[in-house]
C-alpha positions in Angstrom: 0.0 0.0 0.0 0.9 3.2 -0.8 1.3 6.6 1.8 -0.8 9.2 0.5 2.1 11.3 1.1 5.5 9.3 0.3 7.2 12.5 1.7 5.5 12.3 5.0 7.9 9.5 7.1 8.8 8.9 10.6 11.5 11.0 10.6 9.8 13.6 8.7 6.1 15.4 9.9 4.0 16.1 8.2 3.6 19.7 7.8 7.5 19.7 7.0 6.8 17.4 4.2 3.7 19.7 2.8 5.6 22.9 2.8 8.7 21.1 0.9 6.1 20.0 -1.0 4.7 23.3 -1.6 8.0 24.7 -2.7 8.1 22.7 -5.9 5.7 23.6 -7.9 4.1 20.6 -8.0 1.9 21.1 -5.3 -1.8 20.3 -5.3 -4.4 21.1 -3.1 -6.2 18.0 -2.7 -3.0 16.5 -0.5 -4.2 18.7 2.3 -8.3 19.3 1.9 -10.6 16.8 3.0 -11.9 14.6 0.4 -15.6 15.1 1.5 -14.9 19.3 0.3 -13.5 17.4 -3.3 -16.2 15.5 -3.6 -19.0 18.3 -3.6 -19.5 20.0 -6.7 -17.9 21.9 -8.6 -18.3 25.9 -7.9 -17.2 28.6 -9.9 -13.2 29.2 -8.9 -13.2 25.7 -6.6 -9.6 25.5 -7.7 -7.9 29.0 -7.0 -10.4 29.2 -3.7 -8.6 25.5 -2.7 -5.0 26.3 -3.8 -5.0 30.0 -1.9 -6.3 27.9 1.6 -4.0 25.6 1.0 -0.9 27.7 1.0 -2.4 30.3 3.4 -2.9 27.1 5.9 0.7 26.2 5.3 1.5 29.8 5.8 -0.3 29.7 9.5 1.7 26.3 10.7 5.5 28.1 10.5 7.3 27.1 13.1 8.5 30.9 13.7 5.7 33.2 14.8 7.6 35.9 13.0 7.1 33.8 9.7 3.0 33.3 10.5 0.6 35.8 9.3 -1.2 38.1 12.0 -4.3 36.9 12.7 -5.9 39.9 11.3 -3.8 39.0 8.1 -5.6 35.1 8.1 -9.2 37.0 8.5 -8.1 39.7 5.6 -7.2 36.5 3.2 -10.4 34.3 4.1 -12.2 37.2 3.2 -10.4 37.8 -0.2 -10.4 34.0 -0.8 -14.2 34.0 -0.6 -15.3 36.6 -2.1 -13.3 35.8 -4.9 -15.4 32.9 -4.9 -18.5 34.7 -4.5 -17.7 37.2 -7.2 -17.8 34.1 -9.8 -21.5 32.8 -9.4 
């Protein structure tokens, strides 16, 4: 059997394995979203919306505070994110 995520070992967590993940430009949203949100139906910008949580999610687990956006930055970028989405219907 297969990992779902063959960069994700013992020695290695998992967040560490996303963002080196994230850093190629490889990376794809549905590693990290919960298959229940894929499965729904399709909506107007599902993609983008997906691939901007995704990285902003990664963004929010940095190990330095210094390197995580303000709070007030994570509201400000939800709010862009869906409204972007909501602007598309």
């Amino acid at each position: 059997m297969q990992h779902p995520l063959p960069f994700a070992t013992p020695e290695n967590y998992l967040v560490d394995g996303l963002k080196a993940y994230a850093e190629t430009k490889r990376f794809n949203y549905e590693i990290v979203v919960d298959p229940f949100i894929l499965q729904e139906g399709p909506w107007p910008g599902k993609e983008q919306q997906l691939q901007k949580f995704s990285l902003l999610a990664l963004q929010c687990s940095c190990d330095l505070e210094e390197n995580r956006p303000a709070i007030t930055e994570v509201a400000k970028q939800l709010r862009q994110i869906y409204q972007s989405a909501s602007s598309n219907c």
